[in-house]
C-alpha positions in Angstrom: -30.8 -11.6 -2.2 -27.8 -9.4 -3.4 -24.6 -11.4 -4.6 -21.8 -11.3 -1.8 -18.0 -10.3 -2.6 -14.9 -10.6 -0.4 -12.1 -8.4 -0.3 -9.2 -10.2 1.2 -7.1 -7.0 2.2 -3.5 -7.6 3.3 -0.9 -5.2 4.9 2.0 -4.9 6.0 0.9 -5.2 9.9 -2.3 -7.2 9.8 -4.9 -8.7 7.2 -8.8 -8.7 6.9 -11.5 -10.4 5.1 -14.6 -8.3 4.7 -17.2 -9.2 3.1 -19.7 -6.5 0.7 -23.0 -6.8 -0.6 -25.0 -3.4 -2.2 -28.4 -3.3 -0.6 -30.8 -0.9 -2.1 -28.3 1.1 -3.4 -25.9 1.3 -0.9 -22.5 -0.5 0.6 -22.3 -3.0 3.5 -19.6 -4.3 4.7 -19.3 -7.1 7.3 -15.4 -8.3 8.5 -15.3 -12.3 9.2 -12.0 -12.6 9.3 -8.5 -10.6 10.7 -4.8 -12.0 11.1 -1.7 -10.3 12.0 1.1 -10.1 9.4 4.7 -9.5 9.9 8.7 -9.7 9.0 10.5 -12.6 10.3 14.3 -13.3 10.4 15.1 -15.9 7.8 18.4 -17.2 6.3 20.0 -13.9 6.5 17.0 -11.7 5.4 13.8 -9.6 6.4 11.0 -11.9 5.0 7.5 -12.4 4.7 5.8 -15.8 6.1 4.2 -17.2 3.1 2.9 -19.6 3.7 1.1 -18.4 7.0 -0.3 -15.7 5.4 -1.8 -18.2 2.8 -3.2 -20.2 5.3 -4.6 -17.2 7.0 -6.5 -16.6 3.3 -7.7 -19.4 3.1 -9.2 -19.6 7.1 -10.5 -16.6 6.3 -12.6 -17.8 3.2 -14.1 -20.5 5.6 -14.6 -17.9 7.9 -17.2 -16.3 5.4 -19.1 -19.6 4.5 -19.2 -20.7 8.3 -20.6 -17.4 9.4 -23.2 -17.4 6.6 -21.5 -14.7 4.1 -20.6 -17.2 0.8 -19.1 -15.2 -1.9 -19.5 -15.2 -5.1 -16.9 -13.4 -6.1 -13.1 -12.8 -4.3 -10.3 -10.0 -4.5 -7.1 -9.9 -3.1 -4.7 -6.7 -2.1 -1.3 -6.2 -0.4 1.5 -3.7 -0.4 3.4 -3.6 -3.3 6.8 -4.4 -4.6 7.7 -7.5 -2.8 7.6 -11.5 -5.2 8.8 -14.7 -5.5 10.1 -16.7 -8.3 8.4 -20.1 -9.5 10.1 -22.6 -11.4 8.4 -24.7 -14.3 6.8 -27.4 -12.1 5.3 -24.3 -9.9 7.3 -24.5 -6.8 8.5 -21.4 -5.0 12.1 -20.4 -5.7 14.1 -18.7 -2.4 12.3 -16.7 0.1 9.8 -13.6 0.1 11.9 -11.4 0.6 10.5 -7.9 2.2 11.4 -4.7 1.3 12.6 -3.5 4.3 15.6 -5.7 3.7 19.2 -4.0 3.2 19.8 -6.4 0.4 19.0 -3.6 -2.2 21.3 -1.4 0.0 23.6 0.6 -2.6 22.3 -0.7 -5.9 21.2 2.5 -7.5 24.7 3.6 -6.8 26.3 0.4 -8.3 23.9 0.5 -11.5 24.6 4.3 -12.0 28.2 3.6 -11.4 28.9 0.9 -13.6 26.5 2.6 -16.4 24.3 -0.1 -16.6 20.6 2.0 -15.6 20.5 5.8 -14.4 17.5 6.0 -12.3 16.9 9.6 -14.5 16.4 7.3 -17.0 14.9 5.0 -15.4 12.3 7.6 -14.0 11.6 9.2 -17.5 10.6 5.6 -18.9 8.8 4.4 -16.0 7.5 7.2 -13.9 8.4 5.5 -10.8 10.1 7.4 -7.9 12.9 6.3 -6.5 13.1 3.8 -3.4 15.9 1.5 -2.8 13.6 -1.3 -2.4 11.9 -1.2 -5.8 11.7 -4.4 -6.8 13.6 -4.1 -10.2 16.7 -3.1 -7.4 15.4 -6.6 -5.7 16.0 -8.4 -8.5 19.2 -6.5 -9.1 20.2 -7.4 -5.6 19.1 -11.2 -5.9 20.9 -11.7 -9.5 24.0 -10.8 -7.5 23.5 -13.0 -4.1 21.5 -16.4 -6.0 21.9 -16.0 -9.9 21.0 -20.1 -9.5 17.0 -19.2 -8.3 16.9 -16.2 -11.4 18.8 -19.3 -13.8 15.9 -21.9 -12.6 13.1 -18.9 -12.5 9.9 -19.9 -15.0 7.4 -16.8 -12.9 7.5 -13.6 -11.6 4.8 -13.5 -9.4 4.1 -10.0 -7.1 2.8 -11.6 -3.7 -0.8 -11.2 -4.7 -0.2 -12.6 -8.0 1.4 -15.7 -6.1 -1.7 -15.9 -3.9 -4.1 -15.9 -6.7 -2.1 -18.5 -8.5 -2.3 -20.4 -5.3 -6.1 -20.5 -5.1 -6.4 -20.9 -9.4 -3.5 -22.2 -10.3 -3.4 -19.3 -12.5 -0.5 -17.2 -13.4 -0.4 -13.7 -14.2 0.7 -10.0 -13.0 -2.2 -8.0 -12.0 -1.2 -3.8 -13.8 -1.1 -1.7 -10.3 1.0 -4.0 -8.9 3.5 -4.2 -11.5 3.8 -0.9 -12.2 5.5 -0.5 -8.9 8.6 -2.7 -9.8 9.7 0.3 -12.0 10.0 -2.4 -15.2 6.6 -1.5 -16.6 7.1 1.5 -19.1 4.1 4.3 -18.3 3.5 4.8 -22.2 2.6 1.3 -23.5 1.6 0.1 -19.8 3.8 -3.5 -20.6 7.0 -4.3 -19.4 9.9 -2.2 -20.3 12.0 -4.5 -22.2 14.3 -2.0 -22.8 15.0 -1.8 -18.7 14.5 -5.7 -18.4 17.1 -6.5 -20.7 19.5 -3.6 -19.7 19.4 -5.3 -15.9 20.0 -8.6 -17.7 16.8 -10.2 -16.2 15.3 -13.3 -18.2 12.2 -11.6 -19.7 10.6 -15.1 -19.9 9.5 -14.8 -16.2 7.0 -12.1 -16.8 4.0 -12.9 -17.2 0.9 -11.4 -19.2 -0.2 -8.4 -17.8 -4.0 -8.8 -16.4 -6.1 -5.1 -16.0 -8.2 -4.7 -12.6 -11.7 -6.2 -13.4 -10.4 -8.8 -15.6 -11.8 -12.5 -14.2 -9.0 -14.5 -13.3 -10.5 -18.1 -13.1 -12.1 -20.2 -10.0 -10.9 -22.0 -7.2 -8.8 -24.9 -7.8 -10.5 -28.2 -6.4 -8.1 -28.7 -3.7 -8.7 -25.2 -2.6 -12.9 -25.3 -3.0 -12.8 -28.9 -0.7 -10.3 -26.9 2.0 -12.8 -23.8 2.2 -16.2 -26.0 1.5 -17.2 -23.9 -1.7 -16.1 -22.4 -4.9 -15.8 -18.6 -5.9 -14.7 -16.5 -9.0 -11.4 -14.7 -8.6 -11.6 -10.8 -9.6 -8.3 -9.0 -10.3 -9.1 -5.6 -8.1 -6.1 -3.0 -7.7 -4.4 -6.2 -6.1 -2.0 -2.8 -5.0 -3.6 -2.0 -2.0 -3.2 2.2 -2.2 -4.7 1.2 -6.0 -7.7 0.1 -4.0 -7.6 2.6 -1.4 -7.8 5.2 -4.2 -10.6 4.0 -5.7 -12.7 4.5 -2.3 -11.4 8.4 -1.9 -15.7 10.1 -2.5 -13.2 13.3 -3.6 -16.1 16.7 -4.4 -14.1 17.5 -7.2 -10.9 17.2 -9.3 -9.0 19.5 -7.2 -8.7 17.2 -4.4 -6.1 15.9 -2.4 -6.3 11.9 -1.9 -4.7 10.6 0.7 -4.2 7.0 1.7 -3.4 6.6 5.7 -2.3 3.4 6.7 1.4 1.6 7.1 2.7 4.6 4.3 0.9 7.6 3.6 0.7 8.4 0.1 -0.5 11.3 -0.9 -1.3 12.8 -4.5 -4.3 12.9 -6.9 -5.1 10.9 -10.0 -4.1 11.9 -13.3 -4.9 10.7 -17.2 -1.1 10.4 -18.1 2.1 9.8 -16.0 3.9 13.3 -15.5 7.7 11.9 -16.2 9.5 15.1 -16.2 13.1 16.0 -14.6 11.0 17.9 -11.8 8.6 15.3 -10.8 12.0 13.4 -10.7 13.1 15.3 -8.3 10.9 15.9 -6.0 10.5 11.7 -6.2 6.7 11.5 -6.8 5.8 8.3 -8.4 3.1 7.6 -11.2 1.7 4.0 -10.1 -0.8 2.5 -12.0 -4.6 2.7 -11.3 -8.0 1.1 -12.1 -9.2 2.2 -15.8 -5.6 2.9 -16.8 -5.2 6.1 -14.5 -2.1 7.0 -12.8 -1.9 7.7 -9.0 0.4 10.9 -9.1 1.5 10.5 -5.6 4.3 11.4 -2.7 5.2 7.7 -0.5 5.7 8.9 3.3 6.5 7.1 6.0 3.3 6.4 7.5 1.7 5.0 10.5 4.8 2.5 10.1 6.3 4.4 13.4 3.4 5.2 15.2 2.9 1.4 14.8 6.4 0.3 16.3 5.9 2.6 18.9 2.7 1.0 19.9 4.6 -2.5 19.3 7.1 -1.2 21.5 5.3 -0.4 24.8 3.0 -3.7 24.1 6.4 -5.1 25.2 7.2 -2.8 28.1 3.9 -3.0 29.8 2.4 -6.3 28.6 -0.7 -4.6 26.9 -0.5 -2.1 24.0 -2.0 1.3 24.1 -5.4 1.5 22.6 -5.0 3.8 19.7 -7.5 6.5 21.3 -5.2 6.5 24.8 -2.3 7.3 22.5 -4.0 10.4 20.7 -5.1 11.3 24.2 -2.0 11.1 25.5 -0.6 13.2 22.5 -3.1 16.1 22.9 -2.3 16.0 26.2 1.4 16.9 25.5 0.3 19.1 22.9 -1.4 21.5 25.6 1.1 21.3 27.9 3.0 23.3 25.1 5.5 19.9 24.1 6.5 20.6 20.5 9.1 18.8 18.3 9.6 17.0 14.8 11.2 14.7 12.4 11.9 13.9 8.6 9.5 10.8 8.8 11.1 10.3 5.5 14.1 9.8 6.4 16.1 6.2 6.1 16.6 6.3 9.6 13.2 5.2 10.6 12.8 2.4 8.3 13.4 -0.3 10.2 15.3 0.3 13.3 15.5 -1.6 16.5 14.1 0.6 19.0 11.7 3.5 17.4 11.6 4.8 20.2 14.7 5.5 21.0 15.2 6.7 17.2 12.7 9.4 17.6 14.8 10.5 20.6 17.7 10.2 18.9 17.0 12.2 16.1 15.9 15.0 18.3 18.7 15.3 20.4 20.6 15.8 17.4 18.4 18.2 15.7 18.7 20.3 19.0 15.1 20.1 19.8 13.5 18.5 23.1 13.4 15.2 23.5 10.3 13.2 24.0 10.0 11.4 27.5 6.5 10.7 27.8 4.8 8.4 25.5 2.8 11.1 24.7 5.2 13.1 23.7 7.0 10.5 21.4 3.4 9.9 19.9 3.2 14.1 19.1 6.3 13.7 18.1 5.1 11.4 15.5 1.7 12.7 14.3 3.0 16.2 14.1 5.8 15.2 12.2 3.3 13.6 9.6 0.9 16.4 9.3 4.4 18.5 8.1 5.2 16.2 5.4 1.7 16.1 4.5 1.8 19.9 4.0 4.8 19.9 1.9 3.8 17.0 -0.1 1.0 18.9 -1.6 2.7 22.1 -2.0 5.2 20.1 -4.3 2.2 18.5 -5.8 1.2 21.7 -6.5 4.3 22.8 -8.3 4.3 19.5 -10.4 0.5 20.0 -11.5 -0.2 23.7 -11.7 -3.0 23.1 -10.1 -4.5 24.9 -7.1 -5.8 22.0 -4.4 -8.8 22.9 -2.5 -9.2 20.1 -0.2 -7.8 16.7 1.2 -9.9 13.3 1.5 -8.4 11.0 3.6 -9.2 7.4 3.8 -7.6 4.2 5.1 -7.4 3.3 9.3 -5.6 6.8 9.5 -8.8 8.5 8.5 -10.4 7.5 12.2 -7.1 9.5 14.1 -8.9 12.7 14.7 -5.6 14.3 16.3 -3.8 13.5 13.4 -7.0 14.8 10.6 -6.8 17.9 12.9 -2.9 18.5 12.6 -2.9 17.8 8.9 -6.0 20.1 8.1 -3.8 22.7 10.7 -0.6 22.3 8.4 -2.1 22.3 5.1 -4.3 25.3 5.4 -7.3 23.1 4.0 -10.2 21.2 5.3 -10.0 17.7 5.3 -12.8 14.7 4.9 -12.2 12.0 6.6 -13.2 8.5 5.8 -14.3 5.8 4.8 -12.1 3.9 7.2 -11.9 0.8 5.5 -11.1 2.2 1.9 -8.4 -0.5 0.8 -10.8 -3.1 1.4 -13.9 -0.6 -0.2 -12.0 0.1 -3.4 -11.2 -4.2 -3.6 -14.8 -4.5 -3.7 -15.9 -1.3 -5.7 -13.9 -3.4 -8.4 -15.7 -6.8 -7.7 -19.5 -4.7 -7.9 -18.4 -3.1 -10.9 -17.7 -6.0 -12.7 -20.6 -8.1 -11.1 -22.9 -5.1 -12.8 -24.1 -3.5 -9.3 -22.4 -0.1 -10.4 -22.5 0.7 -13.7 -19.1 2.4 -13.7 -16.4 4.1 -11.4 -18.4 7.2 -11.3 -21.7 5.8 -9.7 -19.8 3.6 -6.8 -17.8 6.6 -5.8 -21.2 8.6 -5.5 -22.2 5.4 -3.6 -19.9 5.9 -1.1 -21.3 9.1 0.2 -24.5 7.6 0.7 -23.2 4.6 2.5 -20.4 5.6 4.8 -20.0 8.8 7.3 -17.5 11.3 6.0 -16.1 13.6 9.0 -15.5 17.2 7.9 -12.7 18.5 9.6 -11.6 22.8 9.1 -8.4 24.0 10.0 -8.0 25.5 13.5 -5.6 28.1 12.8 
């Protein structure tokens, strides 16, 4: 019997537990376990439930032994950027506080105008584009409002560092994670002291930086009685598009990747962060990868308002639209010749109250017609992503001098067909879609790789294409 492995795969919507074995060769995956995930109101501030979602890990891990799927092994992922601060005796400091939060509202322009950190400079240390929720910002932001919880702080803990320390007792910062807080430096791949110092953050919370692969310990006892067994935590890419890039079965190097969930990132994967006034610019971002790559990508909104808008009618009539009724719906308005669009990247759409009534909004203002149907608001949205999309890899093209040949999508997105359609339709390239559950594939291409079942990166990306259906999808015009 081949050993079992469990990704535990957390977004910013919902979380899964999905378990992988490698049978002759090839990936299976089985899910035992799926929880919804959100923002809640708390003490002023958009947070995250903690403590839910650990609950929900660990019902999910008994989930796997009472269905018959033990694993051996265990790897957690979630979004990025977002912490908490422990003090010495291990207990949580504040809230988790979530990035779409307006506490970082205005500190890049308080930083830059006080002189203490340029985000130029900033950029050309770290590689990391600007977004006013990176978490060196955060910290920025909660210096200012609690200087007490930074004063007591003994860990920095990214929130699936936290939740490996919960189930080890282990403390340490996983690489793709913490290269998102724009405080690790893209040369030495370590924290930035330099930046650390300069935002006059204690330096003593940060802990020692852990690679993907490395073994982080076991379950703690308490944990192994509460789930009925013990396991081996693996550090994956605990970032989840760090993950989802590993599961991308690209042809070539001149491909696309493209990661289609809550955010769409798109970009490629380079051999050395690309820190120049340009890339600046145009805000791509050089995250760290598995194997010490970069992910030279573009953050865009994402299925973040398709997702609301779904939330949204749920409310209105007492059932959300199944996803397939919503592209049907939008192809529907499509041939009936509705057409408008949106900067999905704009501010606007981050977190409003109704996003409905923001897409509506914004194209009243932009002079263009205005969605009535929820078709038409759901057009509204895919089309709108498919134009990013486009101009996301022209840029990329600019920054790399390279000529991109075609895009693999992969992530819950990949399954959209409208949407693979309108992006192979915008970017003049043909697109391969799948495999759907790539965050959650990459976790365990990680787990495999280090349990000996793929001898290296290379043979469990060729895997892939043997294990999963990859949709081919031309452009139409």
């Amino acid at each position: 019997m081949s050993a079992r492995h469990l990704a535990i795969d957390i977004g910013a919507s919902s979380g899964r537990h999905i378990v992988g074995e490698v049978v002759d060769g090839k990936m299976q995956l089985t899910e035992v376990y799926r929880f919804e995930n959100k923002l809640v109101q708390k003490n002023g501030h958009l947070c995250w439930d903690i403590d839910a979602l650990f609950q929900n890990v660990l019902a999910g891990l008994a989930a796997a032994r009472e269905q018959g799927l033990t694993p051996d092994t265990i790897g957690i992922d979630t979004w990025a950027v977002d912490f908490v601060l422990l003090d010495a005796d291990g207990n949580r400091l504040g809230d988790a506080v979530g990035y779409r939060d307006s506490r970082t509202d205005g500190v890049r322009e308080e930083l830059e105008r006080n002189r203490v950190l340029s985000f130029a400079e900033q950029y050309a240390r770290t590689g990391i584009q600007y977004q006013k929720f990176n978490t060196a910002y955060q910290l920025y932001a909660l210096k200012r409002e609690h200087p007490e919880q930074l004063a007591a702080a003994d860990k920095f803990l990214m929130i699936p560092d936290y939740l490996n320390y919960l189930l080890t007792g282990v403390a340490a910062n996983e690489y793709t994670n913490a290269s998102t807080t724009a405080l690790v430096n893209a040369e030495s791949l370590t924290w930035d002291n330099e930046l650390i110092s300069r935002l006059g953050l204690p330096r003593r919370i940060f802990q020692t930086m852990r690679m993907p692969g490395s073994a982080l310990g076991k379950f703690s006892a308490s944990v192994a009685e509460q789930v009925g067994y013990s396991a081996t935590v693996i550090l994956p890419a605990t970032h989840d598009t760090g993950s989802a890039w590993l599961a991308v079965p690209a042809r070539d190097d001149q491909a696309v990747y493209l990661s289609s969930g809550t955010w769409s990132l798109v970009g490629t994967e380079n051999l050395a962060a690309i820190t120049t006034p340009a890339s600046a610019a145009a805000n791509f971002t050089n995250e760290g990868g598995y194997d010490r790559r970069f992910r030279y990508l573009k953050n865009i909104m994402g299925l973040w308002m398709i997702q609301n808008v779904r939330r949204e009618l749920s409310e209105r009539y007492g059932e959300a639209p199944s996803w397939g009724k919503l592209v049907e719906e939008a192809e529907a308005a499509r041939a009936a010749g509705f057409a408008a669009q949106v900067d999905v990247d704009d501010p606007q759409f981050l977190a409003p109250e109704s996003m409905v009534e923001q897409i509506r909004s914004c194209c009243a203002q932009t002079g263009q017609p205005v969605p009535q149907t929820d078709g038409q608001v759901a057009l509204v949205v895919y089309d709108s992503l498919a134009a990013d999309y486009a101009r996301a890899v022209r840029d990329l093209e600019a920054l790399t001098g390279k000529l991109y040949t075609s895009i693999n999508i992969v992530g819950g997105g990949s399954n959209n067909q409208y949407l693979n359609q309108a992006t192979a339709n915008a970017c003049g390239l043909p697109v391969f879609a799948g495999p759907t559950e790539g965050t959650a594939l990459g976790n365990l291409m990680v787990q495999f790789i280090q349990a000996g079942e793929y001898a290296d990166l290379a043979a469990a990306r060729a895997a892939i294409k043997q294990s999963f259906e990859i949709k081919e999808v031309l452009p139409s015009c």
